[in-house]
Structures are given as structure tokens and as C-alpha cells.
C-alpha beads as a LAMMPS data file, in Angstrom:
LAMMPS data file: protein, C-alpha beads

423 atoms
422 bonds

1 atom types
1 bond types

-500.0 500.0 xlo xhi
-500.0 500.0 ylo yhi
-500.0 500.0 zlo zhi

Masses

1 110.0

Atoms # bond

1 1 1 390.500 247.121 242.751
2 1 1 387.920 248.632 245.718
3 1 1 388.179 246.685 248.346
4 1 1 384.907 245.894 250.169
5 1 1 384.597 244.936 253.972
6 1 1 382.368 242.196 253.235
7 1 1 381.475 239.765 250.248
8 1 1 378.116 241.088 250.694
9 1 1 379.014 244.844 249.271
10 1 1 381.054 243.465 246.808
11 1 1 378.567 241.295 244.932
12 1 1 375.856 244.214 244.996
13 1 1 377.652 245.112 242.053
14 1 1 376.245 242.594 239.983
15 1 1 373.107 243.161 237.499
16 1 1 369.871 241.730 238.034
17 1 1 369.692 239.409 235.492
18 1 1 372.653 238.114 232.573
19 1 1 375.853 236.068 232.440
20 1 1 378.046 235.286 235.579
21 1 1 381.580 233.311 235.059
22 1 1 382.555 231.461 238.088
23 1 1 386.345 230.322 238.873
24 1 1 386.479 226.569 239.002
25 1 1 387.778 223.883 241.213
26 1 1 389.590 224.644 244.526
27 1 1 389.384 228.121 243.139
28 1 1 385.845 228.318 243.165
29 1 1 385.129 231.668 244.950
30 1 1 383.035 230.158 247.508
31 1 1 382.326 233.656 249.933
32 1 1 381.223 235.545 246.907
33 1 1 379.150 232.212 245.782
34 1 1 377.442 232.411 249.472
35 1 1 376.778 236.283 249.031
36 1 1 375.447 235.893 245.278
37 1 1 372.666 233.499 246.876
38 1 1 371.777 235.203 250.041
39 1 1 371.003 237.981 247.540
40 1 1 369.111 235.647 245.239
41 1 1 365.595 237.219 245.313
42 1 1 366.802 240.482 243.675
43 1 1 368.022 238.326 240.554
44 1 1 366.038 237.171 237.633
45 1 1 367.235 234.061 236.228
46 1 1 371.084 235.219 236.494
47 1 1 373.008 232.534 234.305
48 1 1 375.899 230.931 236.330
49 1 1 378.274 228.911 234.044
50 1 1 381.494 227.667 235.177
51 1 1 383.513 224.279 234.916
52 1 1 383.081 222.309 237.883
53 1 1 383.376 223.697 241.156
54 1 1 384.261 223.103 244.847
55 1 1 382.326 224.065 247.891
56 1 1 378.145 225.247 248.258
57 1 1 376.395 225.594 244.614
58 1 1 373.259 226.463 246.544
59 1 1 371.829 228.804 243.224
60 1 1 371.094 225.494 241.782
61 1 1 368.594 224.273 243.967
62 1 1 364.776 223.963 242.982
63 1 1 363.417 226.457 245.479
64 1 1 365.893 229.045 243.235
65 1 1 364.854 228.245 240.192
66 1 1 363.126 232.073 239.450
67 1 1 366.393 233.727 240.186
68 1 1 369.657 231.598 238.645
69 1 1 370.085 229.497 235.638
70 1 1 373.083 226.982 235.026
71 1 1 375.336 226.314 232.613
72 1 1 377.695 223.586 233.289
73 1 1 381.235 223.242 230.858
74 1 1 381.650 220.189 233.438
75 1 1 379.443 218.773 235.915
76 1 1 380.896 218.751 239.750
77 1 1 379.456 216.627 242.740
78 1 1 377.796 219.963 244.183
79 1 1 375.773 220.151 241.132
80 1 1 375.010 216.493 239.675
81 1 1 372.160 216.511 241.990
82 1 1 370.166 218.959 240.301
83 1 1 371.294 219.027 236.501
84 1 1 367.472 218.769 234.467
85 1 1 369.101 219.883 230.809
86 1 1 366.664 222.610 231.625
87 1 1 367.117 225.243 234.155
88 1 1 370.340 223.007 235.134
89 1 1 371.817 222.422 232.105
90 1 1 375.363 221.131 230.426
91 1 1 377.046 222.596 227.467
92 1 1 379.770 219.833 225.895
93 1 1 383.077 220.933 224.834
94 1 1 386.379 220.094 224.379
95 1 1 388.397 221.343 227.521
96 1 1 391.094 223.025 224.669
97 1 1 388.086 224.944 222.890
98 1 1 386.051 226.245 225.941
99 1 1 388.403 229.425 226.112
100 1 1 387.503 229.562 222.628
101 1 1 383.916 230.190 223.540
102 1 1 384.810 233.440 225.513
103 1 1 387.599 234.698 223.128
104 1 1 385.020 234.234 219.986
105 1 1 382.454 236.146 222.004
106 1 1 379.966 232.937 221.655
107 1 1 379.866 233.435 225.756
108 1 1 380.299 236.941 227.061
109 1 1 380.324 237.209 230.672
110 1 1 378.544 240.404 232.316
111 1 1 380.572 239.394 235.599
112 1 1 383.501 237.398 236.872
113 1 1 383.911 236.027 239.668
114 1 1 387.557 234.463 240.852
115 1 1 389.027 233.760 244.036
116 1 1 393.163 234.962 243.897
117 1 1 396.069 235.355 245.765
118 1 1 396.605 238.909 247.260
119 1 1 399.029 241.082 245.393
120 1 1 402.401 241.369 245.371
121 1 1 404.760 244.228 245.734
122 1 1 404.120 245.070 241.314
123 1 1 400.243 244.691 242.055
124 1 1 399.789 241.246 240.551
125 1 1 397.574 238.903 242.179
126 1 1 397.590 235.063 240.748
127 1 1 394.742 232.911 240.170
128 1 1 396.531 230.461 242.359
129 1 1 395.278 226.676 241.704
130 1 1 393.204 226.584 238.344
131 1 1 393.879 228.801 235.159
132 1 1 391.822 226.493 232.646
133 1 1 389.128 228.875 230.624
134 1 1 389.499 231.787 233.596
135 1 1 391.933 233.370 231.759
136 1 1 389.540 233.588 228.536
137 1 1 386.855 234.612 230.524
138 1 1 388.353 237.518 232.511
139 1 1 389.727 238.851 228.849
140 1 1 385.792 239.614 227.993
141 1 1 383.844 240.336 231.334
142 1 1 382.164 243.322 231.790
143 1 1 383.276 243.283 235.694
144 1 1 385.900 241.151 237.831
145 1 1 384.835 240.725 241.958
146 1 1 387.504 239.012 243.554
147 1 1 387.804 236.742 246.541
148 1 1 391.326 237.960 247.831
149 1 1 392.203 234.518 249.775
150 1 1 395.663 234.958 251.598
151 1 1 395.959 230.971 251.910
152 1 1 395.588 230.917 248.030
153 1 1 399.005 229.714 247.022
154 1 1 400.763 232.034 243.934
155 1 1 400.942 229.708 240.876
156 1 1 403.100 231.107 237.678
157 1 1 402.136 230.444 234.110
158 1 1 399.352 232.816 232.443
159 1 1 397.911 232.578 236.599
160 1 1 398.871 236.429 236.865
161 1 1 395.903 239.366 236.783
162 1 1 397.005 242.921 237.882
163 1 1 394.892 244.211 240.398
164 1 1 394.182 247.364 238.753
165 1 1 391.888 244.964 236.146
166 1 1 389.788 243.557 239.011
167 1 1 387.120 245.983 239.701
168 1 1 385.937 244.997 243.066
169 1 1 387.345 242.624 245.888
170 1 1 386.811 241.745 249.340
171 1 1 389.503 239.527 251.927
172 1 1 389.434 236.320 253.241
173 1 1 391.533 233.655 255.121
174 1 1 389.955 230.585 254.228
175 1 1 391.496 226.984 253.451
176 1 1 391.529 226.188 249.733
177 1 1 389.125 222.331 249.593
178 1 1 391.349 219.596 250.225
179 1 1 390.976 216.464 248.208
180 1 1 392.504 213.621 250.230
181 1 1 393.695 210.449 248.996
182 1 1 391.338 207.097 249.347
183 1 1 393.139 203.962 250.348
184 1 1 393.501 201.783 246.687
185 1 1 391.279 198.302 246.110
186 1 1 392.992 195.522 244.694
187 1 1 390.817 196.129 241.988
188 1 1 392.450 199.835 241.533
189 1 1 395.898 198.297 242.304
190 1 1 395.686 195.743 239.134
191 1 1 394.766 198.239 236.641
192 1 1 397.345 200.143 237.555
193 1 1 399.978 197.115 237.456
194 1 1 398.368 196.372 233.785
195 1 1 398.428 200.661 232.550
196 1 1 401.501 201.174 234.155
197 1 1 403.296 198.131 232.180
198 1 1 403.202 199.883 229.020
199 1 1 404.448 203.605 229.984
200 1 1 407.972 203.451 228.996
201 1 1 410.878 205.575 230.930
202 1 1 411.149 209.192 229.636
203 1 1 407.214 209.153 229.190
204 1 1 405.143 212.447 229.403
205 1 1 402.524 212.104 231.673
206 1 1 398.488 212.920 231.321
207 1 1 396.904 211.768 234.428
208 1 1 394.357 213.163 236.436
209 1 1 392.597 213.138 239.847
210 1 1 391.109 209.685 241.653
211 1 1 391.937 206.400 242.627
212 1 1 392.726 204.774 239.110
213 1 1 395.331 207.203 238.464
214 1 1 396.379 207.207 241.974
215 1 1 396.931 203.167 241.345
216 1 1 398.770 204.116 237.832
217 1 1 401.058 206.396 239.484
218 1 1 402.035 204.112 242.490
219 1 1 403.127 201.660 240.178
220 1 1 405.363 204.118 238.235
221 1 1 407.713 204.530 241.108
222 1 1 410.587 202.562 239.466
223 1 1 410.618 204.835 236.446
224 1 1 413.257 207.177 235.655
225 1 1 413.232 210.459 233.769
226 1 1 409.176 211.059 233.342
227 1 1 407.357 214.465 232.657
228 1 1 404.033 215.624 233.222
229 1 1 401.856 217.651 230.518
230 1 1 398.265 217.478 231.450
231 1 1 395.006 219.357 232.334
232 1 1 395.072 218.450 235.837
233 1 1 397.211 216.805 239.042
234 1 1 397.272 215.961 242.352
235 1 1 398.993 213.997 244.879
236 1 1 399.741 211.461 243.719
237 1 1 402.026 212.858 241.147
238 1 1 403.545 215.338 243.448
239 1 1 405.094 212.065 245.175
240 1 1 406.911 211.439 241.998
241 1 1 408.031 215.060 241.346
242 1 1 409.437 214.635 245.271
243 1 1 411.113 211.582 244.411
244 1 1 412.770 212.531 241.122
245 1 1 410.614 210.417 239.146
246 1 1 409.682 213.114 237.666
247 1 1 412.156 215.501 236.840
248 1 1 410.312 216.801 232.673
249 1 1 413.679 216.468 231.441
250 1 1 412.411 214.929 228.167
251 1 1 409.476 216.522 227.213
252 1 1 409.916 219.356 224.083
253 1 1 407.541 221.684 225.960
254 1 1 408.714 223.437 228.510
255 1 1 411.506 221.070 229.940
256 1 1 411.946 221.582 233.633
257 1 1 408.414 221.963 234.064
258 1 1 405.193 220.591 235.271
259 1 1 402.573 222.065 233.069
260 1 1 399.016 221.942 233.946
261 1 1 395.641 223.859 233.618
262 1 1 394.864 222.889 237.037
263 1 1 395.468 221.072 240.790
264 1 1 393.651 220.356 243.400
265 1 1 394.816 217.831 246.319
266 1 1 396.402 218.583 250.034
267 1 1 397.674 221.161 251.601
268 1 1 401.187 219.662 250.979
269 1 1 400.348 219.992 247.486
270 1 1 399.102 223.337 247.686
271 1 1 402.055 224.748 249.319
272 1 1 404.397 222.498 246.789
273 1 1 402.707 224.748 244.161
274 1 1 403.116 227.942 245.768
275 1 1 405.507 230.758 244.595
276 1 1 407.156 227.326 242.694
277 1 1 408.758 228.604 239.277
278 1 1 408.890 224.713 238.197
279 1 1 405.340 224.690 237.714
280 1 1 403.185 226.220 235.665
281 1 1 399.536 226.644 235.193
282 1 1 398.278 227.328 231.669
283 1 1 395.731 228.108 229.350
284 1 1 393.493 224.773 228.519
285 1 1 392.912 226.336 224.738
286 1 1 397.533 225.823 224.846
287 1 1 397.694 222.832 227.481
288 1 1 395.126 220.625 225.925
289 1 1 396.172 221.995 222.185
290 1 1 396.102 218.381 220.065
291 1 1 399.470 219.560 218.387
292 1 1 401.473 220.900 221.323
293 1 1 400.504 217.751 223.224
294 1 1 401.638 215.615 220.417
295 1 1 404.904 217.597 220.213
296 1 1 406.095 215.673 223.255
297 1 1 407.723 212.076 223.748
298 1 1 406.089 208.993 224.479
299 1 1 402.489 210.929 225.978
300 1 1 400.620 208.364 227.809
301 1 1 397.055 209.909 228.138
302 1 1 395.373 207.778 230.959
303 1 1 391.201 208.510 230.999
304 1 1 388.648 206.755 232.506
305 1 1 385.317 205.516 231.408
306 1 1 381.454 205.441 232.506
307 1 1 381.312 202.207 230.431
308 1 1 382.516 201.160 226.704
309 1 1 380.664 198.979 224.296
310 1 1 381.796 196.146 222.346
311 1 1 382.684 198.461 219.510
312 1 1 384.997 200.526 221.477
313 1 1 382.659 203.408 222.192
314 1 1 382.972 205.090 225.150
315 1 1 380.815 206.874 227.436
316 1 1 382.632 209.311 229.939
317 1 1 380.345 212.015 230.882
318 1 1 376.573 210.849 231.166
319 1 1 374.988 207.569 232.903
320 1 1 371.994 207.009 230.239
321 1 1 370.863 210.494 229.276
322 1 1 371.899 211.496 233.390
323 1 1 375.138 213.570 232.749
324 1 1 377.919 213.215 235.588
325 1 1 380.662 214.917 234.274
326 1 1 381.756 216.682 231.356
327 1 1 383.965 215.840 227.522
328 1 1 386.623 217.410 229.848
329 1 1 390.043 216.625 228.160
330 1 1 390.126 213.238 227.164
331 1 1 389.479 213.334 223.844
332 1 1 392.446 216.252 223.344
333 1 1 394.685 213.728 225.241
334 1 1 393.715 210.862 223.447
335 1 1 394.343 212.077 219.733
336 1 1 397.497 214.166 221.290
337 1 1 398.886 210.632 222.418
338 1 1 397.943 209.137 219.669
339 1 1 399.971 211.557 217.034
340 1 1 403.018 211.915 220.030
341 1 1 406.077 209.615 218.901
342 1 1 405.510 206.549 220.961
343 1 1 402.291 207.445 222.838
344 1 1 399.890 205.681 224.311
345 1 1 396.394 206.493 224.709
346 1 1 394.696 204.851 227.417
347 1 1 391.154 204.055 228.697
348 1 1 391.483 202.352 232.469
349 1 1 388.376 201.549 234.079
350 1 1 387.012 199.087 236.628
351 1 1 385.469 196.012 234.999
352 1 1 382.255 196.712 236.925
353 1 1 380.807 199.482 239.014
354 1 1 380.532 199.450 242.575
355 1 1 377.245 198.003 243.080
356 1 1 377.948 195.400 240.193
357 1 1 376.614 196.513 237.143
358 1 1 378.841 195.910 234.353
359 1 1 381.138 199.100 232.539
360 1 1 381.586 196.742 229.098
361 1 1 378.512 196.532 227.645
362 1 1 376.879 195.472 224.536
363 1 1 375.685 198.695 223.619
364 1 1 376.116 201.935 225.048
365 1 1 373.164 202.780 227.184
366 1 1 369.810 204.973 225.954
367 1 1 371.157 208.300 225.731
368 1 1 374.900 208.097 226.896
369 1 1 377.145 210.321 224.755
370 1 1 379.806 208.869 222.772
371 1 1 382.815 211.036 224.320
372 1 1 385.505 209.114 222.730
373 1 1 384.954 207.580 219.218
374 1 1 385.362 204.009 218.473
375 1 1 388.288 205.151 215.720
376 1 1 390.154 207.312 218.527
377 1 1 390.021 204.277 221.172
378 1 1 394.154 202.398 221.573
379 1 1 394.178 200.457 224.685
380 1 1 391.335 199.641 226.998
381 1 1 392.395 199.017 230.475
382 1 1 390.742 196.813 233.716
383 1 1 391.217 194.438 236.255
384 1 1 391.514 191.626 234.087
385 1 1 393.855 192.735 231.338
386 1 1 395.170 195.395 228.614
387 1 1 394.050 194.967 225.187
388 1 1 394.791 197.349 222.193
389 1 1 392.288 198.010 219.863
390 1 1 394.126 199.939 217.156
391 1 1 393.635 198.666 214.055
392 1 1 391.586 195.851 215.055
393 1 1 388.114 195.061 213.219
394 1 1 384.827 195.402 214.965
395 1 1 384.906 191.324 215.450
396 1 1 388.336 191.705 216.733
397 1 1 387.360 194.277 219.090
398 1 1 384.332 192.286 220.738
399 1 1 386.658 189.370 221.719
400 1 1 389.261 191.549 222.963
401 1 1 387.197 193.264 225.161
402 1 1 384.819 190.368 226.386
403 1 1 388.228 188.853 227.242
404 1 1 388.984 191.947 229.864
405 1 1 385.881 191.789 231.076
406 1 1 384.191 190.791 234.585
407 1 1 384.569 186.649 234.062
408 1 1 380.621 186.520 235.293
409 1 1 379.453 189.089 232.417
410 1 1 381.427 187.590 229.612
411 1 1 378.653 184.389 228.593
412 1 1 375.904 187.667 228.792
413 1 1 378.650 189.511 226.338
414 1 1 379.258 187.333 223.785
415 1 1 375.476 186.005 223.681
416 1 1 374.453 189.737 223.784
417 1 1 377.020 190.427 220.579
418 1 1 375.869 187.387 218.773
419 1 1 372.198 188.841 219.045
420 1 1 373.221 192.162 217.810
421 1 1 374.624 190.154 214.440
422 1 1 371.573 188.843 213.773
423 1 1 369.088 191.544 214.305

Bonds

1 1 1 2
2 1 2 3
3 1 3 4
4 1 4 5
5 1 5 6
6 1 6 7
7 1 7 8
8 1 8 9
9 1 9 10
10 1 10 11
11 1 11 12
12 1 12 13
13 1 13 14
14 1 14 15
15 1 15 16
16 1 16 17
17 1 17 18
18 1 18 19
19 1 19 20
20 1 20 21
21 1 21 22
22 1 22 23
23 1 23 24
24 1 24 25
25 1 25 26
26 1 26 27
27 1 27 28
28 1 28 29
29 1 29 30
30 1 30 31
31 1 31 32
32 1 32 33
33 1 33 34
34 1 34 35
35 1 35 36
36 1 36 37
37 1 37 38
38 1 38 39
39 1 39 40
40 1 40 41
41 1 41 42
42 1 42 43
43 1 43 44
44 1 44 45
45 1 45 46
46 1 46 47
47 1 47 48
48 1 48 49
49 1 49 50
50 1 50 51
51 1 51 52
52 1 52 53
53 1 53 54
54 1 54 55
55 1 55 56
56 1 56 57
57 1 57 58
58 1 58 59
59 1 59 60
60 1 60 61
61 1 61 62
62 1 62 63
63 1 63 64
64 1 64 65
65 1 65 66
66 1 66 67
67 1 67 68
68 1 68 69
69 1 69 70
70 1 70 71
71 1 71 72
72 1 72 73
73 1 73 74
74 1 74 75
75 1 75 76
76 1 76 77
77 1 77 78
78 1 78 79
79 1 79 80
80 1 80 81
81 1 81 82
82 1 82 83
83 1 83 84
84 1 84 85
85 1 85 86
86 1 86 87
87 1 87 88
88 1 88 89
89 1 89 90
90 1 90 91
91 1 91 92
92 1 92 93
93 1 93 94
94 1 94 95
95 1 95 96
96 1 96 97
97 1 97 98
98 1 98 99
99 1 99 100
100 1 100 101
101 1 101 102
102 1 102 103
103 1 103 104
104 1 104 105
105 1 105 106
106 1 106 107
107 1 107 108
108 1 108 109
109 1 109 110
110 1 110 111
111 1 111 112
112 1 112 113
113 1 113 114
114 1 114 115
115 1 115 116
116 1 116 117
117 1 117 118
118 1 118 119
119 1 119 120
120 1 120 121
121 1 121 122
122 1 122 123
123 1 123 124
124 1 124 125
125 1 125 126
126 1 126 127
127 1 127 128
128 1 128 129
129 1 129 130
130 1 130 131
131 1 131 132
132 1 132 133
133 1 133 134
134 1 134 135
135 1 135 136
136 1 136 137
137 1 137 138
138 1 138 139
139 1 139 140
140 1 140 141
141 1 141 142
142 1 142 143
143 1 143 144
144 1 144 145
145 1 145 146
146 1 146 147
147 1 147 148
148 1 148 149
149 1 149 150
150 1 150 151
151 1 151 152
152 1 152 153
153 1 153 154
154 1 154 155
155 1 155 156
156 1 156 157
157 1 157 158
158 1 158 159
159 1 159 160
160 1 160 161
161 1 161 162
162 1 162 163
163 1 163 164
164 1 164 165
165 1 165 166
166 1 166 167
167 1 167 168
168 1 168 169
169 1 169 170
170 1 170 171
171 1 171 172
172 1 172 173
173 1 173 174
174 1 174 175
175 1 175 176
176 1 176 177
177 1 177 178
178 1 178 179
179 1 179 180
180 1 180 181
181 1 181 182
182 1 182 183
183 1 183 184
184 1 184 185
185 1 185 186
186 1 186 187
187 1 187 188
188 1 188 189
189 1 189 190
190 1 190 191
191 1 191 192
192 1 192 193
193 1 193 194
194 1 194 195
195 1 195 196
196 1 196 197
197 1 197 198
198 1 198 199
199 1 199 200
200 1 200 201
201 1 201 202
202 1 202 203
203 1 203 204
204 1 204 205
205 1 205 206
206 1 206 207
207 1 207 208
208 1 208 209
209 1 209 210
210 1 210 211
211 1 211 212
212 1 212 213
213 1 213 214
214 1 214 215
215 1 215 216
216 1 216 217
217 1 217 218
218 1 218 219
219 1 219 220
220 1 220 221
221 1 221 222
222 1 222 223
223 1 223 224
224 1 224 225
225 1 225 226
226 1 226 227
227 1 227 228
228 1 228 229
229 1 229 230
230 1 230 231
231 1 231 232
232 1 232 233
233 1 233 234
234 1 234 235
235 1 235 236
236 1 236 237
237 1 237 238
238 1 238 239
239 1 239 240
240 1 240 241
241 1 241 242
242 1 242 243
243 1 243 244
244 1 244 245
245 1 245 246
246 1 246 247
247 1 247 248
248 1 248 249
249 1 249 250
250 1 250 251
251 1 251 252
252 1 252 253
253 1 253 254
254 1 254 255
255 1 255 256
256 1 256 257
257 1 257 258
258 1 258 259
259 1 259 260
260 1 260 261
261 1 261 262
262 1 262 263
263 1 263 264
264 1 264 265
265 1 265 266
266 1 266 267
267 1 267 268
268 1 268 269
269 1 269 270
270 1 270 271
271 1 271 272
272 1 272 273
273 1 273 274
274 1 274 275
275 1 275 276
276 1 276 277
277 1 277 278
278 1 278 279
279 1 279 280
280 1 280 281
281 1 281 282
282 1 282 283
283 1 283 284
284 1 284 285
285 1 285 286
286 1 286 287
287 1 287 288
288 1 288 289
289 1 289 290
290 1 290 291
291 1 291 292
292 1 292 293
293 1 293 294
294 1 294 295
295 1 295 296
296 1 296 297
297 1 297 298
298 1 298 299
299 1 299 300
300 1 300 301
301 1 301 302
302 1 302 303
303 1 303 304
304 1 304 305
305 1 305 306
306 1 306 307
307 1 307 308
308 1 308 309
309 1 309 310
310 1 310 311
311 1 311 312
312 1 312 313
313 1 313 314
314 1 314 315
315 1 315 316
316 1 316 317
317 1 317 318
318 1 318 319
319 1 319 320
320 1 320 321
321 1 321 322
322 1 322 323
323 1 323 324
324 1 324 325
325 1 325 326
326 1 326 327
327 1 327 328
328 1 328 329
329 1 329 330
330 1 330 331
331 1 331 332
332 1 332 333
333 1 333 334
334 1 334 335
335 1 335 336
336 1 336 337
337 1 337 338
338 1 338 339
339 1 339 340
340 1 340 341
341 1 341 342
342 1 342 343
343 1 343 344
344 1 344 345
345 1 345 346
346 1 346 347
347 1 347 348
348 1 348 349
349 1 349 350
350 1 350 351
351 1 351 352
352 1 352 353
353 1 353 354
354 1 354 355
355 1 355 356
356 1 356 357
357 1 357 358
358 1 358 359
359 1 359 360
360 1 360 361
361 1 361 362
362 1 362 363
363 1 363 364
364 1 364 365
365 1 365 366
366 1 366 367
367 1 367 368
368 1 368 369
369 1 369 370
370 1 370 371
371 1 371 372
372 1 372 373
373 1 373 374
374 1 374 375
375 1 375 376
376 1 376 377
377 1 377 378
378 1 378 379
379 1 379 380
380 1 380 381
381 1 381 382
382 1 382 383
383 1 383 384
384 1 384 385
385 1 385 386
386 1 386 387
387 1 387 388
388 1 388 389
389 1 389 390
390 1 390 391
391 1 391 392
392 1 392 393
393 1 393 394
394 1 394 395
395 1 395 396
396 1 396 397
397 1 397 398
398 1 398 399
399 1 399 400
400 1 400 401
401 1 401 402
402 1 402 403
403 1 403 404
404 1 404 405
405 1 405 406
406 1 406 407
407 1 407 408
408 1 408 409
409 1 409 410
410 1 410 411
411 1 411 412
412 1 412 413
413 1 413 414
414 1 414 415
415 1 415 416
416 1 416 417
417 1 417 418
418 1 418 419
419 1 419 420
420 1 420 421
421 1 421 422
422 1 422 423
């Protein structure tokens, strides 16, 4: 690796035009970002594709649009602004086949960039906080830059990249993004009482990042013997790892161990993770594998929903034709927990949105994506209930889920479905 004194110097190294891979999450490389777009009128319509990130996105604002294209895997808050499914566009995928897309050469990066931990004493840096499709990526890239962060904790797992493959760096000291904890609703706080009911002791764990399964995991604190498998923590977990409510001692896969393909959280978190041989990060195409999830006890894959129709369709990445977010992993989760002796997959959302509009709907709004089929859907999760669709009819499931509903929408749901039967 040549070390550079600035960011700058480093990212002149990149073409004028063609593919650039960008490390995701609190690993998002934000000094080389900065540099790439201070730099963006020598660049014709350089493609940036990445899962979401952390930190400025600047490249994919209007006034840039003759110098950068996007391709989003998953759609972050820095980007949702500006996402046209033009210029600023999203490519769905399963989370377990997007290192697929690099490794079958259907994406081959011209350039890298990461952000890593310095190296040790052997030369090996780590990609510190999110391994996901980086690992893919960096197999296939023409060129690696590096952001050498010294406050980037050292994760284990398939984190680890010599530095002798990483063409060009340059050093910083800069905090990794923090994502603190919101104070839970009541709202929050029943759903979790309701998902949290039917995870059994000795369960293995898919949960991710926000205030739903913040609430889940609060309400888990009486458990005993529970392991965590899943594409990405936080917190909230690490509370029950501290406590000993988590302890993995039951899952087939890699007992002992939290396995994940990413975190982002706290600093607390951040140095829980850090030279910690108890966790590892992973490859999504292994983490979110439908078979190796479903090779451990009891999974309990907890997702979240934009809305879900009467049918049990649900929308998780797109508002209308708008997308938000990204496939991601729930549907690897959910047909892993479904196939895992004893699982429980899991769809928890609020009954309505923050400025009232209802998430159970008739029908699926113009131009949502079905995420999560109708066949794949178990349990359904708000406020007002837990119902479990499996095996149910399509009359069966209407009533179930008008009955979990917001009490003011259900007279506009069951008139709505009644309308639908006739036309």
C-alpha cells in the first residue's frame, strides 16, 4: 500500500469515467467520498454503487449529474433524496446474492474504495464494522484506495485484507457514525411485548437496527440461552450479549459466536466489537445463505414492513414506485426461519405510520414491490396483536389481519375487501 499525505492524492488514482465500489455503513469511507467529489469535474458519469452508506453522498446531487451515476444495492437516508431510477437508480437483490454479482463478474469494479483499520504487526488491516458484499468486491477490483481510520475497531471473520493488496491509502483519525438509541413509544413497546411472546429460550436471533427491534429486544431480557445469526446488530443486542442473555450456546453455526455481516450503533458498541474473537463479521453470500440459516434452532427472523395488504403481501423497500430502502435480507431470513426447526418468521410493524396513514391496506400501493411473497409471510406483528398466517386461506388472511389493524381503519378494511370480491 502507498501511503498518500492527503485523500486528495490518493483518489487521483481513479479513471475518468467506469465503476467505483464504495464500503457501506459506518464503514463508508467518507474522506475519500469528500475527495472523489471535490474532484468531480474531471469525471464523466463515474458509476458509484454501494449498499447504503453513512456520512456526505454529495456525487448524487442534481448539479453532479454530468460527472457520477448511482447504483444503489440499498437505499440510505443520504441518498433517498435524490434516487430518480435514472441517473439515481436501485438495483434489487437479495442481500445473500449481491456478492454473487461481483464474484460472477455481472459487476466489476474499476476501483474500491474501503475505510479499514491500520495494520497490524503481520500487515493485515480489517474492514472493521461491515464485511457484507466488500469482501466480493475487493476479490475483482481493478484498484483498492483505503481510508486507514485508527478509531476503526479490528473485527475478525473474513474482515481481514493484507495491506500489500490495497494499492493506495491515506490516514485518518476520525469517529466511526454513531447511531444512538431513540426513546421507545408505547406503540414500539407493545409490538415488542406481542413478537417477543413467541421467541422461545435457546432461540437464534435475526434482528436488526431501529426502534421495533429495539422494543423486541427489551422485552427478551428474561430469556436464557439465546444466539444471534443475522445480517446486522446494534445496541440493543449488545445489552443482551452483556447480560448473558445471549451467550450462542445453541446455535449449530459457530457456537460461541455472534455472527453478523454488519454493526453499526455507539461507541460502546464499537469498542465491544473491537479486537473481540467472539464476534465475527461475515460474508452476506454465507451469513444470509437460506440453508446455513436454517441449520440453526428455533431462528426468529424479525423484519419490518412499509405496509402489507390483505393478502399478506408485503412492501419493504419502496413507498408507491418511491424506493426507501432496499430487498436487504428479509426475504433470506424469512424462508431461513421458516425451514429452521422451530422458527419463526416475523413481520412487526406499526399499525399506522407516523402521520396516520394506514400500513394494512387493501392493496398494495401503485408501484410498491412485493419484497416478501404472500406464500413466504408466518406471523404479522403490530400494536394490536400477532396473527399467523401460515396456512391460512386468502379469506382467512383478510380477517386476521383487519383484526390487528388500527381499530379506526378496520370498517374502511373490510368494506375495501368486500369491494375487491365483487369487482
Amino acid at each position: 500500500m502507498i501511503l498518500h499525505k492527503n485523500a486528495s492524492e490518493a483518489i487521483k488514482h481513479i479513471p475518468n469515467t467506469g465503476i467505483v465500489f464504495v464500503h457501506g455503513q459506518a464503514a463508508a469511507p467518507s474522506t475519500l467520498v469528500k475527495a472523489v467529489v471535490e474532484q468531480a469535474s474531471r469525471f464523466d458519469h463515474l458509476k458509484m454503487i454501494h449498499l447504503h452508506t453513512e456520512g456526505n453522498a454529495d456525487y448524487a446531487k442534481p448539479e453532479f449529474a454530468n460527472h457520477f451515476e448511482v447504483v444503489n444495492l440499498f437505499v440510505g437516508s443520504n441518498i433517498r433524496p435524490y434516487v430518480d431510477l435514472d441517473r439515481v437508480d436501485y438495483l434489487p437483490c437479495f442481500l445473500s446474492e449481491m456478492p454473487g454479482l461481483f464474484r460472477k463478474k455481472i459487476i466489476v469494479p474499476d476501483v474500491a474504495l474501503i475505510s479499514v483499520s491500520p495494520p497490524d504487526d503481520k500487515g493485515y488491516c480489517s474492514l472493521g464494522t461491515s464485511v457484507g458484499a466488500t469482501r466480493a468486491a475487493l476479490e475483482h477490483a481493478k484498484l483498492i484506495i483505503a481510508q486507514v481510520n485508527s478509531q476503526m475497531p479490528r473485527t475478525h471473520g473474513d474482515a481481514f485484507i493484507h495491506e500489500s493488496k490495497i494499492d493506495h491509502g491515506v490516514e485518518v483519525n476520525t469517529p466511526l457514525p454513531s447511531l444512538e438509541r431513540k426513546v421507545l413509544s408505547e406503540v414500539e413497546k407493545k409490538i415488542g411485548f406481542h413478537v417477543a411472546g413467541i421467541i422461545e429460550d435457546g432461540a437464534t436471533l435475526q434482528i436488526g437496527i431501529g426502534a421495533i427491534p429495539d422494543a423486541v429486544l427489551a422485552e427478551l431480557k428474561g430469556h436464557k440461552r439465546l444466539g444471534i445469526h443475522t445480517e446486522m446488530w446494534s445496541d440493543g443486542a449488545l445489552e443482551l450479549i452483556l447480560s448473558g442473555v445471549v451467550d450462542n450456546s445453541e446455535k449449530r453455526n459457530h457456537p460461541g459466536k455472534t455472527i453478523s455481516t454488519f454493526v453499526m450503533g455507539t461507541k460502546k458498541l464499537y469498542q465491544f466489537i473491537d479486537n473481540n474473537p467472539s464476534v465475527a463479521l461475515l460474508d452476506a453470500a454465507y451469513v444470509n445463505n437460506v440453508e446455513v440459516i436454517s441449520r440453526n434452532p428455533k431462528v426468529a427472523a424479525i423484519n419490518s414492513a412499509i405496509e402489507i395488504d390483505l393478502t399478506g403481501q408485503v412492501c419493504a423497500d419502496s413507498i408507491g414506485n418511491h424506493v426507501v430502502s432496499g430487498v436487504g435480507g428479509q426475504v433470506d431470513f424469512i424462508r431461513g426461519a421458516s425451514l429452521s426447526r422451530g422458527g419463526t418468521p416475523i413481520i412487526a410493524l406499526t399499525s399506522r405510520t407516523k402521520k396516520g396513514t394506514p400500513r394494512i391496506v387493501p392493496q398494495l400501493h401503485f408501484g410498491a414491490g412485493v419484497v416478501t411473497t404472500r406464500a413466504d409471510v408466518h406471523f404479522v406483528a403490530t400494536e394490536y396483536g400477532l396473527v399467523n398466517l401460515y396456512g391460512k386461506s386468502i379469506r382467512e388472511r383478510s380477517k386476521l389481519l383487519i383484526g390487528i389493524a388500527h381499530p379506526d381503519d378496520r370498517e374502511m378494511l373490510s368494506k375495501s375487501w368486500h369491494d375487491l370480491l365483487k369487482g
